[in-house]
Residue frames as a rotation matrix with the C-alpha (Angstrom) as fourth column:
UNK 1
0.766 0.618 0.177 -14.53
-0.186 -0.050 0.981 51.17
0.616 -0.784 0.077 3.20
UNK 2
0.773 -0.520 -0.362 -11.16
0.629 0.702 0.334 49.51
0.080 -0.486 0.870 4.41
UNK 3
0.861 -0.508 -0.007 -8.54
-0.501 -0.850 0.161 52.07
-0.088 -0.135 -0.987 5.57
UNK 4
0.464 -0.803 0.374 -5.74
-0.335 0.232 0.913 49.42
-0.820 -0.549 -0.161 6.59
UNK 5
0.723 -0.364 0.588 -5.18
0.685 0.487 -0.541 47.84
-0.090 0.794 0.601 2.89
UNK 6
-0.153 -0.927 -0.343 -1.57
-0.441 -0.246 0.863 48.82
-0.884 0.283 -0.371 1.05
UNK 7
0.748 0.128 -0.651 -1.37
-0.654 -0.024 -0.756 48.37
-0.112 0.992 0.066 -3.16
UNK 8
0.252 -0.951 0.178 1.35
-0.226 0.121 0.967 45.81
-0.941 -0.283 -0.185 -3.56
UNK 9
0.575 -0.446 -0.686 3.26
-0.817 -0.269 -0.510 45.87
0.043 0.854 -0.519 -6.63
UNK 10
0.772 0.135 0.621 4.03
-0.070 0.989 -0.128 42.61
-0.632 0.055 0.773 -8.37
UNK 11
-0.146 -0.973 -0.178 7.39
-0.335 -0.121 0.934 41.43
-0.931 0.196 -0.309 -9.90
UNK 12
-0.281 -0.682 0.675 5.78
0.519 0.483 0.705 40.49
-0.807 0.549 0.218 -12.85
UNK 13
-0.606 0.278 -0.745 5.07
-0.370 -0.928 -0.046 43.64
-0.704 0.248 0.666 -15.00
UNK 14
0.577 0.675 -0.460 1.85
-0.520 -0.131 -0.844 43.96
-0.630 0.726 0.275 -17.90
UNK 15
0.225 -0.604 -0.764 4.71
-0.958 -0.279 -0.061 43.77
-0.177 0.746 -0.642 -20.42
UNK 16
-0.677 -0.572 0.463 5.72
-0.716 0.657 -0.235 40.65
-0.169 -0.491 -0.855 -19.50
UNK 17
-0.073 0.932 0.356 2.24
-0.160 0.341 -0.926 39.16
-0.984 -0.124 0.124 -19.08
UNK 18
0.834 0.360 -0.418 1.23
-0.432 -0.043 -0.901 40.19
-0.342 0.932 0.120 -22.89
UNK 19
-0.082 -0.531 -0.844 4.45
-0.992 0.123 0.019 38.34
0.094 0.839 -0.537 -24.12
UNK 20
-0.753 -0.154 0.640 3.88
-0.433 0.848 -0.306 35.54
-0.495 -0.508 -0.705 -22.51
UNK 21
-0.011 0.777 0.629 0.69
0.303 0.602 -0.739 35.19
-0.953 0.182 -0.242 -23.74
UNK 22
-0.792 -0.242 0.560 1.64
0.520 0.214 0.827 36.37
-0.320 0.946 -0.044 -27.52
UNK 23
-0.595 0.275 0.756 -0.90
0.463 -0.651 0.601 38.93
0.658 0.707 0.260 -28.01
UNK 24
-0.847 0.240 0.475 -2.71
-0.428 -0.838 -0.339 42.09
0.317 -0.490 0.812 -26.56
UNK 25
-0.493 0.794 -0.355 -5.71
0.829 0.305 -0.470 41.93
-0.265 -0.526 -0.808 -23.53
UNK 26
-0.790 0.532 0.306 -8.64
-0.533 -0.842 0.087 43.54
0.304 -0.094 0.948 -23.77
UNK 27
-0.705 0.658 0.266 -11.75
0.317 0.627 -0.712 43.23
-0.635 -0.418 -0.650 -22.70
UNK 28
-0.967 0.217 -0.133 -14.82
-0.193 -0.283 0.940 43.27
0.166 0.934 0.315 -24.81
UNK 29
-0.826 0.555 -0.101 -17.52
0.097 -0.038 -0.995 44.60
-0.555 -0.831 -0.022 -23.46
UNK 30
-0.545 0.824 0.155 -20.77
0.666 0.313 0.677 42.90
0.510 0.472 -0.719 -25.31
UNK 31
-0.759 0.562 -0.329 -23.43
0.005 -0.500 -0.866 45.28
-0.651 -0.659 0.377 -24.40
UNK 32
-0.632 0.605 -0.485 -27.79
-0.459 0.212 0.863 44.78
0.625 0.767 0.144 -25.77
UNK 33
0.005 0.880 0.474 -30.76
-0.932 -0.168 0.321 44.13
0.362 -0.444 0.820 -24.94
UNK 34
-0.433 0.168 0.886 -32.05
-0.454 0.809 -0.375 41.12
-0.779 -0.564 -0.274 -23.38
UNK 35
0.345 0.432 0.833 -32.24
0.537 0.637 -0.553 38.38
-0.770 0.639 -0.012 -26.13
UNK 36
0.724 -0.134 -0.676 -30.62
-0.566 -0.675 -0.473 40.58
-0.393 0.726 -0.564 -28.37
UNK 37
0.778 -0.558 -0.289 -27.61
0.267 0.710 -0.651 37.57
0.568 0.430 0.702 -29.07
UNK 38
0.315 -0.912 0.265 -24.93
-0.946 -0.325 0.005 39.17
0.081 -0.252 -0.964 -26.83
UNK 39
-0.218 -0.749 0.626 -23.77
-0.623 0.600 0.502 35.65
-0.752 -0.281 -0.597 -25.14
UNK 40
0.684 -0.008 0.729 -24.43
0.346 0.884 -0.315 33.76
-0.642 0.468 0.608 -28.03
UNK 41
0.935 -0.324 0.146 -22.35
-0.164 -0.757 -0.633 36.04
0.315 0.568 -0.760 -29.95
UNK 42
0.371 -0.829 0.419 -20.08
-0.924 -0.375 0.075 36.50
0.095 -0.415 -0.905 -27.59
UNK 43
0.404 -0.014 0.914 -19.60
0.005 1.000 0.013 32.39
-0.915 -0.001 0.405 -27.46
UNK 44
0.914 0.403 0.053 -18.95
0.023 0.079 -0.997 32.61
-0.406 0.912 0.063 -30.99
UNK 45
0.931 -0.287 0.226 -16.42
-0.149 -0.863 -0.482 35.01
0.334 0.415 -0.846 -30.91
UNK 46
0.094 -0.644 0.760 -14.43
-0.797 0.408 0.445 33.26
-0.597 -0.647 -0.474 -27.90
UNK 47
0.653 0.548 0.523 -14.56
-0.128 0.760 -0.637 30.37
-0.747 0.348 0.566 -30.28
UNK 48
0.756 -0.581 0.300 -12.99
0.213 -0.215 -0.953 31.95
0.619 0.785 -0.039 -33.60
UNK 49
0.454 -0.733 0.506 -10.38
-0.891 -0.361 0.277 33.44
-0.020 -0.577 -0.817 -30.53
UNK 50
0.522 -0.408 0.749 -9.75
-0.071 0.855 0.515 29.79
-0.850 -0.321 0.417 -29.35
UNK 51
0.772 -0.251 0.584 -8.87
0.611 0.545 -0.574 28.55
-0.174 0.800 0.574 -33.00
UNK 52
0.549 -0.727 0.412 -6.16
0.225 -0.346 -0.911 31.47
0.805 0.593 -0.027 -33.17
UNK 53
-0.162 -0.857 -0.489 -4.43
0.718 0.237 -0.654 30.37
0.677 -0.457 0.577 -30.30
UNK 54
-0.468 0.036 0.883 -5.79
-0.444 -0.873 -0.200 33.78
0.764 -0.486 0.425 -28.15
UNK 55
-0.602 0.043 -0.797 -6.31
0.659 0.590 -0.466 33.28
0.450 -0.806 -0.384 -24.71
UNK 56
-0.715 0.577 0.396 -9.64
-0.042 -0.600 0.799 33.98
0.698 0.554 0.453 -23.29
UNK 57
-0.908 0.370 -0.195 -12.22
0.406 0.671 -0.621 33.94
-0.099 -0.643 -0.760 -20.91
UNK 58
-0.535 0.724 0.435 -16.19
-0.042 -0.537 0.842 34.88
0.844 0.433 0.318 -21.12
UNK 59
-0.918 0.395 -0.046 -17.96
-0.024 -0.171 -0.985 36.24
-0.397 -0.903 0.166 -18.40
UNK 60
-0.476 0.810 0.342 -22.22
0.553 -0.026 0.833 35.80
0.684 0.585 -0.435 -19.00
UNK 61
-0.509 0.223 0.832 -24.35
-0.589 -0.795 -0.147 37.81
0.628 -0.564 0.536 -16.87
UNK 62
0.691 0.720 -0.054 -26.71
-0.441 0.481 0.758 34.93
0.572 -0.500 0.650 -16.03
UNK 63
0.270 -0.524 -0.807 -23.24
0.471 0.803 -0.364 32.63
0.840 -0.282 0.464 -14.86
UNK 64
-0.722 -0.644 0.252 -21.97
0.191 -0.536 -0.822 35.80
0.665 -0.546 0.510 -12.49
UNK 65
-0.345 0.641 0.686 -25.34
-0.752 -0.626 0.206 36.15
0.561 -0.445 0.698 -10.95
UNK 66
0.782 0.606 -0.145 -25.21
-0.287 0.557 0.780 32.73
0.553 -0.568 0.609 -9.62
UNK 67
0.344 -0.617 -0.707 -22.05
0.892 0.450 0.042 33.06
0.292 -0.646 0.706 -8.03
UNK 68
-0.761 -0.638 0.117 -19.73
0.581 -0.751 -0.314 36.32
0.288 -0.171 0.942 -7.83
UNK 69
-0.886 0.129 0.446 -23.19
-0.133 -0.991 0.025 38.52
0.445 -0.037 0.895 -7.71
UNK 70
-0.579 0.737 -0.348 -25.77
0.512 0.661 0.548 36.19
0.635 0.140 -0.760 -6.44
UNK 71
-0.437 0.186 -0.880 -26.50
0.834 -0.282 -0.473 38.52
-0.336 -0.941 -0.031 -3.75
UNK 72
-0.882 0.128 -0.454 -27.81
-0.219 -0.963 0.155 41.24
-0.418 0.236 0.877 -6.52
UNK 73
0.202 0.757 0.621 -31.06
0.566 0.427 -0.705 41.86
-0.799 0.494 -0.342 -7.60
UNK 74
-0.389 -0.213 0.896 -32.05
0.903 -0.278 0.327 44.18
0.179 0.937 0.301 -10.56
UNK 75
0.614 0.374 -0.695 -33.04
0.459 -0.886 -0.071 47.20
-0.643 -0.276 -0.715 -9.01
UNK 76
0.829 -0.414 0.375 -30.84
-0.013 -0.686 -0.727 50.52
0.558 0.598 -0.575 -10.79
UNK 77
0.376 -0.740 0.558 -28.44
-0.905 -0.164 0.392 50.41
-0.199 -0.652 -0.732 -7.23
UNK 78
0.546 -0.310 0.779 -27.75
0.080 0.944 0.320 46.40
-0.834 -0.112 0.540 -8.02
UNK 79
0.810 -0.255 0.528 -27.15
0.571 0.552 -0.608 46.84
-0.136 0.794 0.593 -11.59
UNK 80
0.688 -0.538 0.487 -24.69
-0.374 -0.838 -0.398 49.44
0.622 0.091 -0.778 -11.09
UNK 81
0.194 -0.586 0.787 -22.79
-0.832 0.327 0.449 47.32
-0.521 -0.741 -0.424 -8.53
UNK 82
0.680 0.109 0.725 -23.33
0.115 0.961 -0.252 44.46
-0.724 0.254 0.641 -10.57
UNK 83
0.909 -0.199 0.367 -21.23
0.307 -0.275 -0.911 46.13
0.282 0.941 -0.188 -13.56
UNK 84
0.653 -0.473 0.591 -19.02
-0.755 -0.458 0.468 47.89
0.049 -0.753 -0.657 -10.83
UNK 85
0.498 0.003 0.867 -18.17
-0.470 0.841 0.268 44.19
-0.728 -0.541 0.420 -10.01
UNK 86
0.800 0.090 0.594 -17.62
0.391 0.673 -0.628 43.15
-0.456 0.734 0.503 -13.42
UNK 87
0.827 -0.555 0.093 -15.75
-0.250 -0.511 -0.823 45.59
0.504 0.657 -0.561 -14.50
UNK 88
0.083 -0.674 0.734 -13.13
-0.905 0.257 0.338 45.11
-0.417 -0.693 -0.588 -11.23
UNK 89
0.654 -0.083 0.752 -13.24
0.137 0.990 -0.010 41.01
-0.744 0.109 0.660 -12.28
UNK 90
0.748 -0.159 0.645 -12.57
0.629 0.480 -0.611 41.72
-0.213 0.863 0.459 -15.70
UNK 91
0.663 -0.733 0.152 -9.61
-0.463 -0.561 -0.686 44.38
0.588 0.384 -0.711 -15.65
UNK 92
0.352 -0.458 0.816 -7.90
-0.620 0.539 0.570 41.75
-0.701 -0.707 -0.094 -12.98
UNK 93
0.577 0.439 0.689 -8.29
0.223 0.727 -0.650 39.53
-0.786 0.528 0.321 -15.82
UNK 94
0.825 -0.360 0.435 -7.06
0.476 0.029 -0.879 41.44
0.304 0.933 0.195 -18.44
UNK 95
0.585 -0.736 0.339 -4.11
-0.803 -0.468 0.369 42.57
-0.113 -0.488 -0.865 -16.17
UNK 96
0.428 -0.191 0.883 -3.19
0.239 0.966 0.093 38.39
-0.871 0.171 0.460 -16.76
UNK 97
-0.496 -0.385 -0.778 -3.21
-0.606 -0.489 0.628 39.36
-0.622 0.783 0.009 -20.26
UNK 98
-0.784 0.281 0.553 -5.79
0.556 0.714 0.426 37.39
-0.275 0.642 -0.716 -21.46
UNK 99
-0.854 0.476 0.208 -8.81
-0.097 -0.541 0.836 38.69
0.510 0.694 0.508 -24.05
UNK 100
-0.852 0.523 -0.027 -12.23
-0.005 -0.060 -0.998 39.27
-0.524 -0.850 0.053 -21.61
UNK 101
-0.795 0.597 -0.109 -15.18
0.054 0.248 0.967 38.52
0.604 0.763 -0.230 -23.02
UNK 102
-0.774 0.629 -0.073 -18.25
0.004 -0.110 -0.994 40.16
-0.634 -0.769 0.083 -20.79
UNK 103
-0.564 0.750 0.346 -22.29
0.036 -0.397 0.917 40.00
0.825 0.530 0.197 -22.25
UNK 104
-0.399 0.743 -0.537 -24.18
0.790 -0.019 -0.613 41.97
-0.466 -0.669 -0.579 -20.00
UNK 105
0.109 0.593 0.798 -26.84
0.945 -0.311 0.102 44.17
0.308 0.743 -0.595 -20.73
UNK 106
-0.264 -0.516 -0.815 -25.26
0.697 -0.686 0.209 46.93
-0.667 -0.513 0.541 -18.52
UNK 107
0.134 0.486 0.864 -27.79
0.890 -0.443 0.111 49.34
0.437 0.754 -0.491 -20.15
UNK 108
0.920 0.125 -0.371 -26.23
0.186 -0.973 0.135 52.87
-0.345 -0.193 -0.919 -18.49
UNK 109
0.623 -0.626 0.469 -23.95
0.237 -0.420 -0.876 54.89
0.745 0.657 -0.113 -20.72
UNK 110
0.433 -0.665 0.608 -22.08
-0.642 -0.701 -0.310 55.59
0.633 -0.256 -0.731 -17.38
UNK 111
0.484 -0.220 0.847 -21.40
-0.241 0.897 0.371 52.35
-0.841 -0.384 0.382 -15.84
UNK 112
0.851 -0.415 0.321 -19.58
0.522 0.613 -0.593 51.41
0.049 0.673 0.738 -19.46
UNK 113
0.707 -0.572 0.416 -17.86
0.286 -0.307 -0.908 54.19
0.647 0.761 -0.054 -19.02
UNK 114
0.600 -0.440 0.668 -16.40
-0.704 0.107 0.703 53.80
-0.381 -0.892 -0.245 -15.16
UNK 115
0.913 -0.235 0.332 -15.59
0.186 0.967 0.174 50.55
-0.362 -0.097 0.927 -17.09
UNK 116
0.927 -0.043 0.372 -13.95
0.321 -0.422 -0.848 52.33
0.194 0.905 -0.378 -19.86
UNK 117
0.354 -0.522 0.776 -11.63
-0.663 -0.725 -0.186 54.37
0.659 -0.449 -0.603 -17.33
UNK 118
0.589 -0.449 0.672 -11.05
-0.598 0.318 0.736 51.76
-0.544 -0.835 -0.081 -14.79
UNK 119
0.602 -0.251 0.758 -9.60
0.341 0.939 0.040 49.05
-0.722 0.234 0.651 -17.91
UNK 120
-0.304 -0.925 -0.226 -8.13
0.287 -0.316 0.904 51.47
-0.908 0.210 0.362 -19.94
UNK 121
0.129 0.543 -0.830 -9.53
-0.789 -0.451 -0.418 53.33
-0.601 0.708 0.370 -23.37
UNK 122
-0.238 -0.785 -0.572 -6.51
-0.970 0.219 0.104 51.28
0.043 0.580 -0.813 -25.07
UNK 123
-0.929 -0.295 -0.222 -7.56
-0.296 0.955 -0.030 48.00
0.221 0.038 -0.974 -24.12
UNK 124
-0.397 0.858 0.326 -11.84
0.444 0.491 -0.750 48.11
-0.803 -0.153 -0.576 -23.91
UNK 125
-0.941 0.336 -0.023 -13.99
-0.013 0.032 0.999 47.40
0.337 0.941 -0.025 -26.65
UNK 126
-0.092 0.995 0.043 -17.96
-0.402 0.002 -0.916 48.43
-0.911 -0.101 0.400 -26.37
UNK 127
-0.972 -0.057 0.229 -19.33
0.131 0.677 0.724 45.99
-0.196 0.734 -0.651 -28.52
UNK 128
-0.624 0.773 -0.112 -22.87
-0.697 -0.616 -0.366 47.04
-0.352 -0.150 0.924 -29.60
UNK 129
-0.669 0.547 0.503 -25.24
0.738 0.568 0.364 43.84
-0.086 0.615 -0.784 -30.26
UNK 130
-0.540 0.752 -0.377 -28.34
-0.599 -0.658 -0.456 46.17
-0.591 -0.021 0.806 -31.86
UNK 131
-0.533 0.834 -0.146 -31.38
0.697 0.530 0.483 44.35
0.480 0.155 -0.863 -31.75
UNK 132
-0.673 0.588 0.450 -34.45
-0.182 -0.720 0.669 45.82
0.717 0.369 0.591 -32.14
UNK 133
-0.641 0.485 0.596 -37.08
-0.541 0.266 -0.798 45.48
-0.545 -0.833 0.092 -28.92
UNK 134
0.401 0.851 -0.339 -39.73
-0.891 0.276 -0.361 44.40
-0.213 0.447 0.869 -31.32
UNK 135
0.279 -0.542 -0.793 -37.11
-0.422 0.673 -0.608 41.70
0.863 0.504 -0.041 -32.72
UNK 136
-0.832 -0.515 0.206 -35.70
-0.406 0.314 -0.858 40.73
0.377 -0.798 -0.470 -29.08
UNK 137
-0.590 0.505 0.630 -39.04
-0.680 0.110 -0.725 40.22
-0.436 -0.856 0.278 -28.06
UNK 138
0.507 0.656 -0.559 -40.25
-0.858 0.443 -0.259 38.18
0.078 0.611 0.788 -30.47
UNK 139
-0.135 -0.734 -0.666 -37.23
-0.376 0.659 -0.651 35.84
0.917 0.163 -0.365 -29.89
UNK 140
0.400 0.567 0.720 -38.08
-0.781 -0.201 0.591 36.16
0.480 -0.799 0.363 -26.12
UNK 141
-0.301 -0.199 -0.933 -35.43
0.004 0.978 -0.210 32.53
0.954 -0.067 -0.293 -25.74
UNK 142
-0.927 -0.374 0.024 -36.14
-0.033 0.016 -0.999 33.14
0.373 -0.927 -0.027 -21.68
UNK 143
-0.085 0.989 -0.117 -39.91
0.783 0.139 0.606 34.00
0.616 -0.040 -0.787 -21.77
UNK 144
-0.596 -0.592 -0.542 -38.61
0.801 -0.393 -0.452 37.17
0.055 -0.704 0.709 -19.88
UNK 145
-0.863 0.488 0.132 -40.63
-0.210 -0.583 0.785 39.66
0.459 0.649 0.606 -22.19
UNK 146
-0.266 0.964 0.018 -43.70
0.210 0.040 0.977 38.31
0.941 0.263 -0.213 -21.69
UNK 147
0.012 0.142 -0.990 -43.38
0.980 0.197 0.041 38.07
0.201 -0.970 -0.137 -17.83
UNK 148
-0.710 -0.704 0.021 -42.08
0.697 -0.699 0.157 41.33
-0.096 0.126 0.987 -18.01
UNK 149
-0.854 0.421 0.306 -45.42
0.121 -0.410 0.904 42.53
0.506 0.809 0.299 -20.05
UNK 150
0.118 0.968 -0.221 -47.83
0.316 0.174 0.933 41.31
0.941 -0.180 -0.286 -17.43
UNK 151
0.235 -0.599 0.765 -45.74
-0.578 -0.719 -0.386 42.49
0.781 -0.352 -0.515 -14.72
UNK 152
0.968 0.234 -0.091 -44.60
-0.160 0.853 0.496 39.86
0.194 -0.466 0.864 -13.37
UNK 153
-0.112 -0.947 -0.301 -40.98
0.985 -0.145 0.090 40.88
-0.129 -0.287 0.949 -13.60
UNK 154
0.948 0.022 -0.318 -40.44
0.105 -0.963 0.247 44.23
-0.301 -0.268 -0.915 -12.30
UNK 155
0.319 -0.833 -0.452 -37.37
-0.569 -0.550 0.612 46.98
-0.758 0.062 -0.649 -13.32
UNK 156
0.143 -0.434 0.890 -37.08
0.619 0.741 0.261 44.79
-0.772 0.513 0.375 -16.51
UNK 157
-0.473 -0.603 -0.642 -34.47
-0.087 -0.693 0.715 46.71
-0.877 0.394 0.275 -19.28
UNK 158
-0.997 -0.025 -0.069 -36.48
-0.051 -0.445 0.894 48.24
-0.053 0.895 0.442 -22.50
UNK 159
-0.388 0.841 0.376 -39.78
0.372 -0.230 0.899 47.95
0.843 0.489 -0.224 -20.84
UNK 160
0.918 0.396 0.007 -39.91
0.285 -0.672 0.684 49.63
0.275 -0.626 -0.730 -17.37
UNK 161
0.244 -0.963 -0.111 -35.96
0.355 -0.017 0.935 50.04
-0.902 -0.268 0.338 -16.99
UNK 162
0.659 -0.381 -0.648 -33.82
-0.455 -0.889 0.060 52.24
-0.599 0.255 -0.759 -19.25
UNK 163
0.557 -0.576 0.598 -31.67
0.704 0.709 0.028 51.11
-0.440 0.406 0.801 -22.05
UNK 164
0.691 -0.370 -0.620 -28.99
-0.537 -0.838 -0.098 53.61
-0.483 0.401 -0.778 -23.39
UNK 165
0.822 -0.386 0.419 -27.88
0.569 0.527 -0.631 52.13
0.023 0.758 0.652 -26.36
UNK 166
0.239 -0.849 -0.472 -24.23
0.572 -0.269 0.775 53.43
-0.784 -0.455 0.422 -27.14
UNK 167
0.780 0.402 -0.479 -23.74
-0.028 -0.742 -0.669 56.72
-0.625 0.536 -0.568 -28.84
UNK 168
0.448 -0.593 -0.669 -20.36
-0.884 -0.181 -0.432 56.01
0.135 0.785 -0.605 -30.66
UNK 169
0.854 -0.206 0.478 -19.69
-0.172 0.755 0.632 51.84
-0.491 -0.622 0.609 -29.93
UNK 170
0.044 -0.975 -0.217 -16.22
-0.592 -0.200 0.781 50.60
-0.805 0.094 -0.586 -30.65
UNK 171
-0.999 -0.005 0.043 -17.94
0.012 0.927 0.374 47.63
-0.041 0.374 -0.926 -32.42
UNK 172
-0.019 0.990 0.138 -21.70
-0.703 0.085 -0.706 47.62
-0.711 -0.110 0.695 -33.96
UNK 173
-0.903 0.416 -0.110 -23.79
0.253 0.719 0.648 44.57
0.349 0.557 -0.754 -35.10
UNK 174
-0.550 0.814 0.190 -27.14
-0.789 -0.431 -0.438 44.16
-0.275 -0.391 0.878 -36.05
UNK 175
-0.739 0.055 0.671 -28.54
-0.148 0.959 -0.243 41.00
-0.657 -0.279 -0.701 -35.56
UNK 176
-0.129 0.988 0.083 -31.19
0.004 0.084 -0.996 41.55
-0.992 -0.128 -0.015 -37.41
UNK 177
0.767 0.217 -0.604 -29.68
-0.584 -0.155 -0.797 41.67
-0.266 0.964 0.007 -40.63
UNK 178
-0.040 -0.841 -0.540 -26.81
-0.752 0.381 -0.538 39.11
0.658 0.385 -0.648 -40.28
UNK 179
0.792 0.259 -0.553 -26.69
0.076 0.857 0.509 35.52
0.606 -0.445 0.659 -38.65
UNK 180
0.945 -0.324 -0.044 -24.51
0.114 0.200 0.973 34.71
-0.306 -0.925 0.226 -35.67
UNK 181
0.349 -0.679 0.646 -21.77
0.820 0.555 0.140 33.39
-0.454 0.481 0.750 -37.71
UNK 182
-0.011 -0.283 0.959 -21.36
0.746 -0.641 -0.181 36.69
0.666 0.713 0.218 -39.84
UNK 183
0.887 0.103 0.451 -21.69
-0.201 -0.792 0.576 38.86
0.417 -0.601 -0.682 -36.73
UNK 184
0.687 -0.725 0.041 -18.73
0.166 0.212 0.963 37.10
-0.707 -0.655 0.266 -34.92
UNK 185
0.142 -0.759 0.635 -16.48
0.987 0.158 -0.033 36.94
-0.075 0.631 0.772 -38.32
UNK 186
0.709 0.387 0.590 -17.37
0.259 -0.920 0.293 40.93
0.656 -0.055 -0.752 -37.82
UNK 187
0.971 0.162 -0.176 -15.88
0.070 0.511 0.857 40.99
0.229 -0.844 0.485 -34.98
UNK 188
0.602 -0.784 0.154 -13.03
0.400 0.462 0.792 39.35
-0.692 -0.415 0.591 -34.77
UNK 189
-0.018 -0.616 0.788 -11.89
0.768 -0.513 -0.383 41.55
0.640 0.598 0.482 -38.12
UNK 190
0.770 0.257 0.584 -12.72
0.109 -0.955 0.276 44.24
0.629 -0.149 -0.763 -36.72
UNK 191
0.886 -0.458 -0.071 -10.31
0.325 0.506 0.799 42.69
-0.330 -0.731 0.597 -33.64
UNK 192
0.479 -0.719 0.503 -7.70
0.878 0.399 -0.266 42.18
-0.009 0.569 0.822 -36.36
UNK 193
0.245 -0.065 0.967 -7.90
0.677 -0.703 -0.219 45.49
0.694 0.708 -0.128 -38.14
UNK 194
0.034 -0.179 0.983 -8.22
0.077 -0.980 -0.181 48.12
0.996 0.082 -0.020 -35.61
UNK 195
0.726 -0.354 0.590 -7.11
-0.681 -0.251 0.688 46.92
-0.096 -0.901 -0.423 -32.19
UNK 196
0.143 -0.712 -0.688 -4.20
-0.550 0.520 -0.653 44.44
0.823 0.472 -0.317 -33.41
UNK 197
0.360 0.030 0.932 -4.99
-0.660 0.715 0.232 41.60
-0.659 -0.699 0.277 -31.65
């Protein structure tokens, strides 16, 4: 919207950043239903990070929505700004050089990918928590579901709102067949192995 702005260019370069901090940013972009385990997961994972010395930070959807986004609801035009938002936060972030941890349920295949493009192929990870609806709702830790069921919460994601699950993630778990603990140790190989972190 602003015409008058100018890009300035900072004297200390990416390169620089990532040596400082002794190993590669990225961001890792937790992505699942509601109650599927993303931020507990993702907690997990920032955890096993901490203990090897990686420098981190975890964005939750519920913490950003009472500050940075408090002004969004959940319509389709919010959550698309709301991600918009996130994504801008977190590639600022991993411009620092530190490891981004985001769980939102950012349930459109094109909003991950704006993210995808705006943070770099090379440095975002689509993490896939897959939990079943039947399984998410039965967990229900918020009581969201049910509200949800009687309509009492409108535009709510896998039962009047769209979920597009990801068609090739960089990173799948399935909660449903492995505990927290064995999903994050997932993870963070996976980290190891094929993005040398």
């Amino acid at each position: 919207m602003s015409s008058n702005i100018v890009w300035h260019d900072q004297s200390v370069s990416h390169e620089e950043r990532q040596k400082i901090k002794g190993h590669k940013p990225l961001v890792l972009w937790f992505t699942g239903l509601s109650g599927s385990g993303k931020s507990t997961i993702a907690n997990a994972v920032e955890r096993k990070l901490a203990e090897l010395s990686v420098h981190s930070y975890l964005l939750d959807g519920d913490n950003v929505r009472h500050g940075l986004n408090k002004d969004l609801g959940f319509s389709d035009t919010d959550r698309i700004e709301n991600i918009r938002r996130i994504g801008e936060v977190s590639n600022l972030m991993a411009e620092a050089g530190l490891v981004v941890l985001t769980a939102f349920i950012s349930p459109f295949r094109s909003d991950r990918q704006l993210v995808r493009e705006l943070v770099g192929a090379e440095r975002f990870v689509e993490v896939f928590i897959d939990t079943p609806l039947e399984v998410c709702e039965q967990r229900d830790p918020k009581g969201l579901y049910k509200k949800a069921r009687t309509g009492e919460i409108k535009h709510f994601t896998g039962i009047d709102s769209a979920y597009e699950a990801p068609q090739q993630p960089d990173i799948h778990v399935q909660t449903a067949e492995a505990d927290i603990e064995t999903c994050a140790e997932r993870i963070v190989e996976a980290l190891k192995s094929s993005f040398k972190l």
